[in-house]
KEMILUM-493258 format. One line per 2 residues: number of its first residue (from 1); their letters; for each residue x, y, z of N, C-alpha, C. Coordinates in nm, 3 decimals, always signed. Layout:
# KEMILUM-493258
NUM> A> X/Y/Z/X/Y/Z/X/Y/Z  ... .
***
This chain:
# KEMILUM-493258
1> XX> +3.142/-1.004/-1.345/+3.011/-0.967/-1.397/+2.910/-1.072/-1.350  +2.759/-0.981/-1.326/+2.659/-1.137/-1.273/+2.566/-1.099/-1.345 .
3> XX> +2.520/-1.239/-1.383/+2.388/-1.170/-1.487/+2.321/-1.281/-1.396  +2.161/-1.238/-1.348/+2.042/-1.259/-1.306/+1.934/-1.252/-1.361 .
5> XX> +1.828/-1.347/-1.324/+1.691/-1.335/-1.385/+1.642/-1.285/-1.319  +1.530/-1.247/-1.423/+1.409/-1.113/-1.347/+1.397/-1.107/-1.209 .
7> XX> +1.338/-1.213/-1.161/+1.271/-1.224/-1.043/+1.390/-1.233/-0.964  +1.533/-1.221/-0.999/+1.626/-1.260/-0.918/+1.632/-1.384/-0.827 .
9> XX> +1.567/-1.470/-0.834/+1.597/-1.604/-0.795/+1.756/-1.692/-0.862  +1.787/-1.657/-0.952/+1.906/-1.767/-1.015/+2.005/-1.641/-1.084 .
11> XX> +2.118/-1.657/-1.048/+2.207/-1.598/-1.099/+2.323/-1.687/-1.152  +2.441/-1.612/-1.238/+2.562/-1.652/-1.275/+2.623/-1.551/-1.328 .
13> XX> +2.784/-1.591/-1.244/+2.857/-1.532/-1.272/+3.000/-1.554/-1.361  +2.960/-1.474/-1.476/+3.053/-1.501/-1.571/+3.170/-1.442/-1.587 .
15> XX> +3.284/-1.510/-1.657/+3.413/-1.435/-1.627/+3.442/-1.354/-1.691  +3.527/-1.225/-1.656/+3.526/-1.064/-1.694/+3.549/-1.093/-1.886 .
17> XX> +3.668/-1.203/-1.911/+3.724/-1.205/-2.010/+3.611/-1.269/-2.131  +3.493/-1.323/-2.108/+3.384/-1.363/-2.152/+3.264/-1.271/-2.183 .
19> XX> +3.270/-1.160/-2.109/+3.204/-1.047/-2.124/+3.227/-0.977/-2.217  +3.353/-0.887/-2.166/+3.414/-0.833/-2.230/+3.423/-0.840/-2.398 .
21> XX> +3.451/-0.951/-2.463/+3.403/-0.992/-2.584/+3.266/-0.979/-2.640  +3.257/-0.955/-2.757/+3.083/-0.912/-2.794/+3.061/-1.050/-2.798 .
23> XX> +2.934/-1.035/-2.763/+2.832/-1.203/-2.764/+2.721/-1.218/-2.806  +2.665/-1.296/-2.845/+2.538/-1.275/-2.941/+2.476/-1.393/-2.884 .
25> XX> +2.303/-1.387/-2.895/+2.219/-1.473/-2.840/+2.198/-1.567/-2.936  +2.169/-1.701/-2.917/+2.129/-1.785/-3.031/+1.970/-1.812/-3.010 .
27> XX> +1.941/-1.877/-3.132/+1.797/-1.925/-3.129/+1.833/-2.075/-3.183  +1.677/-2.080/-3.143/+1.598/-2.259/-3.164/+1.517/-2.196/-3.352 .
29> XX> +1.539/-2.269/-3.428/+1.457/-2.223/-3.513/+1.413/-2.355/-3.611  +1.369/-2.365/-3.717/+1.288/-2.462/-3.799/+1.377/-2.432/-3.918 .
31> XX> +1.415/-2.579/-3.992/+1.490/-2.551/-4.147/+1.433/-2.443/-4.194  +1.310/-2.412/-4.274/+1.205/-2.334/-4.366/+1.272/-2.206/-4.286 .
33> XX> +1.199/-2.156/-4.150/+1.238/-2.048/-4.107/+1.365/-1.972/-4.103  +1.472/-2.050/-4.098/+1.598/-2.039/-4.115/+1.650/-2.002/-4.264 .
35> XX> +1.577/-2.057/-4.383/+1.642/-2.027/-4.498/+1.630/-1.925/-4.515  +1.751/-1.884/-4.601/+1.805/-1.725/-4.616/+1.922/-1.701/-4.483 .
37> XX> +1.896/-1.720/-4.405/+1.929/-1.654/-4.231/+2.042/-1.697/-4.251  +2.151/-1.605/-4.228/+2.310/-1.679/-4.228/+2.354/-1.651/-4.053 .
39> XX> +2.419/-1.751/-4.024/+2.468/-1.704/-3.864/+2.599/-1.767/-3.892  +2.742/-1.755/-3.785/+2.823/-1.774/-3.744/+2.824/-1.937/-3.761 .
41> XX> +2.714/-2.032/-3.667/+2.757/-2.142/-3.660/+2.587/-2.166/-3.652  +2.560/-2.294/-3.695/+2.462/-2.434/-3.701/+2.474/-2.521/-3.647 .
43> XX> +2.395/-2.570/-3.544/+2.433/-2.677/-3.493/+2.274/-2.726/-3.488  +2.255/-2.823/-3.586/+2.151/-2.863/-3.645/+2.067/-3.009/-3.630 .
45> XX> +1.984/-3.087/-3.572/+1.947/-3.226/-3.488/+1.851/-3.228/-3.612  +1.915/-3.395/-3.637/+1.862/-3.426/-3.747/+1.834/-3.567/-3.685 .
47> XX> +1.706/-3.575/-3.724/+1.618/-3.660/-3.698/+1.627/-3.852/-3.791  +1.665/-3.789/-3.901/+1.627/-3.921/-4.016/+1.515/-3.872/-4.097 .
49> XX> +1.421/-3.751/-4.056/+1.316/-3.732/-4.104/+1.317/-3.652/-4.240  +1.447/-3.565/-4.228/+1.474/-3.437/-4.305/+1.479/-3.507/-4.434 .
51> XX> +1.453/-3.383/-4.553/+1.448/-3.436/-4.695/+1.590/-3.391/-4.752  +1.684/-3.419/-4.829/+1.826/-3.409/-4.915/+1.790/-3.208/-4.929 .
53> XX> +1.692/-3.196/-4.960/+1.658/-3.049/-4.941/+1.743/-2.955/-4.828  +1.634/-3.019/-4.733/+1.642/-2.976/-4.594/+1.788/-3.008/-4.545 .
55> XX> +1.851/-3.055/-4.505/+1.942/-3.068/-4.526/+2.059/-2.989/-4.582  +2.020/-2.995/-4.701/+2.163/-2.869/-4.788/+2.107/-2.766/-4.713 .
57> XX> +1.969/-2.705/-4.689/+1.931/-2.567/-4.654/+2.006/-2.557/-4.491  +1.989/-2.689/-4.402/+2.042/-2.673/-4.228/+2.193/-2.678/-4.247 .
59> XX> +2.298/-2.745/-4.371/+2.454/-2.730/-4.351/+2.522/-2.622/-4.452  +2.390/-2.498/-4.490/+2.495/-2.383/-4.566/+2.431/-2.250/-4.429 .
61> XX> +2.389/-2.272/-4.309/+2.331/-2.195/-4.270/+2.447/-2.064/-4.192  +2.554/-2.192/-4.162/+2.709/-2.100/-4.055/+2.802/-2.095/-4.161 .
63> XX> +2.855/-2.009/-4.107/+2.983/-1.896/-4.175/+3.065/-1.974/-4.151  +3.090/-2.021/-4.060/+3.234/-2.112/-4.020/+3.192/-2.239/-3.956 .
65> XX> +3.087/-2.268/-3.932/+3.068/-2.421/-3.910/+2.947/-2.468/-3.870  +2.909/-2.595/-3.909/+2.778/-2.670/-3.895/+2.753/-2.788/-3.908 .
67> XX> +2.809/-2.808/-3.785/+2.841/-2.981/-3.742/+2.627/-3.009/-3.736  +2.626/-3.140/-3.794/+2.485/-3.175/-3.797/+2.510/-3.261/-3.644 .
69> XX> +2.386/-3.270/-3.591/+2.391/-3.338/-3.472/+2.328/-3.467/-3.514  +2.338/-3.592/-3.522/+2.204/-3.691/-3.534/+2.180/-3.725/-3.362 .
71> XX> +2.036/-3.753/-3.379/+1.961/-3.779/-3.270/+1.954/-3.927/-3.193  +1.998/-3.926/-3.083/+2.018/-4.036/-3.037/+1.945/-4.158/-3.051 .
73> XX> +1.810/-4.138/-3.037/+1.669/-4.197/-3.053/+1.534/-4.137/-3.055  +1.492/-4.173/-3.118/+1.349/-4.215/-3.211/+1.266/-4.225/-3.133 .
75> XX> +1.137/-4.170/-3.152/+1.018/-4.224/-3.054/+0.887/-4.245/-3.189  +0.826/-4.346/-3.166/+0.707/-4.366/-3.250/+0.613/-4.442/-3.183 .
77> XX> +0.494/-4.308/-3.219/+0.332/-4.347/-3.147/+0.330/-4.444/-3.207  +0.240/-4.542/-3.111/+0.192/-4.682/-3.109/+0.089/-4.640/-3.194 .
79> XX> +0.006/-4.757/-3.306/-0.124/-4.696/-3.367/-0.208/-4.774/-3.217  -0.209/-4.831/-3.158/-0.307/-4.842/-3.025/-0.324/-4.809/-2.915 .
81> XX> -0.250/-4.704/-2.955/-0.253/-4.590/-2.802/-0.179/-4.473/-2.831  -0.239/-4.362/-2.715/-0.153/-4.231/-2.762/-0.008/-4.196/-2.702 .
83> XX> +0.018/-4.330/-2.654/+0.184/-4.284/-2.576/+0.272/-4.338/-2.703  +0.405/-4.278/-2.665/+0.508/-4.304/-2.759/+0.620/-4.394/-2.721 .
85> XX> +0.705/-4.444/-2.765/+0.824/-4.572/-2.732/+0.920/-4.564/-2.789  +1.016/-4.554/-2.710/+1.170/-4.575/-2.793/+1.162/-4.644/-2.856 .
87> XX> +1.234/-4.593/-2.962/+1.254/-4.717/-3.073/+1.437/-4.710/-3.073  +1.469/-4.841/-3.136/+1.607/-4.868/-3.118/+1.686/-4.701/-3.230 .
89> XX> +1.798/-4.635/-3.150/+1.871/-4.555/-3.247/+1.950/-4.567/-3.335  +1.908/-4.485/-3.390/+1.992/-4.526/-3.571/+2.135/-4.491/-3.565 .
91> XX> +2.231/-4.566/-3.606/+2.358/-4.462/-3.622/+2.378/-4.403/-3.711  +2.467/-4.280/-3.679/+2.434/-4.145/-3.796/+2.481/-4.169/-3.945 .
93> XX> +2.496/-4.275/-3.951/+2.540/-4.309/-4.110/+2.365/-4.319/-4.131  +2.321/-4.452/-4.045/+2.179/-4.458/-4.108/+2.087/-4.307/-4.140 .
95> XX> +2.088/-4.284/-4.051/+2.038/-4.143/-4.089/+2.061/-4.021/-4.174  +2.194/-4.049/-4.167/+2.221/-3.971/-4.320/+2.177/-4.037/-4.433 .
97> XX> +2.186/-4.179/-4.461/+2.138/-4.216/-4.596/+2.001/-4.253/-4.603  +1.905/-4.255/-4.479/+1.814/-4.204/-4.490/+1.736/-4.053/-4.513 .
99> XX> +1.827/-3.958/-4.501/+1.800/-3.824/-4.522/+1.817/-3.789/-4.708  +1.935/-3.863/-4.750/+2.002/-3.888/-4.904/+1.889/-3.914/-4.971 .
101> XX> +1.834/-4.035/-4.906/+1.728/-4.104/-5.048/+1.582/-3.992/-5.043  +1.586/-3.969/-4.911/+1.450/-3.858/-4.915/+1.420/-3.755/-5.042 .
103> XX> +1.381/-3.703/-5.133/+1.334/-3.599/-5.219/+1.239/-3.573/-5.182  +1.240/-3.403/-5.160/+1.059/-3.425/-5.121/+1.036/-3.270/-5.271 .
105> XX> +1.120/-3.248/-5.389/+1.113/-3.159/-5.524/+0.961/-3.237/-5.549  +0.892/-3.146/-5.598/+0.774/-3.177/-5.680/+0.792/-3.173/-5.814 .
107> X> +0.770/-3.243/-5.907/+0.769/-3.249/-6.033/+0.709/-3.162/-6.159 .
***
């Protein structure tokens, strides 16, 4: 089987036994947008930013699995200019217990 883009410039060819099987397209989507939405699997990039919320809502999203990804590194605008800079990466413990202490419930 070959599947091609429109314009036929780039093709690939995938194997019969890969086809053959039903397959389903994935998406890019946003925690908020996603709640409710159940799919197969999550595979979810977590920043450090997410709230204990967000969170429970990105690891009940797959039926059978939803490995969180943490993000390698960080970028934060300078306040004296509009470019951005690595900042050193967190390891995913940090970022999980930075995601833990987050609440963002209103009272």
């Amino acid at each position: 089987m070959r599947a091609a883009r429109k314009p036929g410039r780039f093709s690939v060819r995938l194997p019969a036994d890969y086809v053959h099987n039903p397959t389903g397209l994935g998406y890019a989507s946003t925690i908020h947008a996603a709640q409710g939405v159940p799919a197969d699997t999550m595979h979810g990039l977590l920043s450090g930013q997410e709230s204990r919320q967000q969170l429970y809502t990105m690891l009940t999203r797959g039926r059978t699995a939803n490995p969180p990804l943490p993000t390698s590194r960080r970028r934060r605008r300078s306040a004296h200019c509009h470019s951005t800079r690595a900042v050193a990466p967190s390891i995913p413990t940090e970022i999980l217990q930075q995601i833990l202490a987050r609440d963002d419930t209103t009272a």
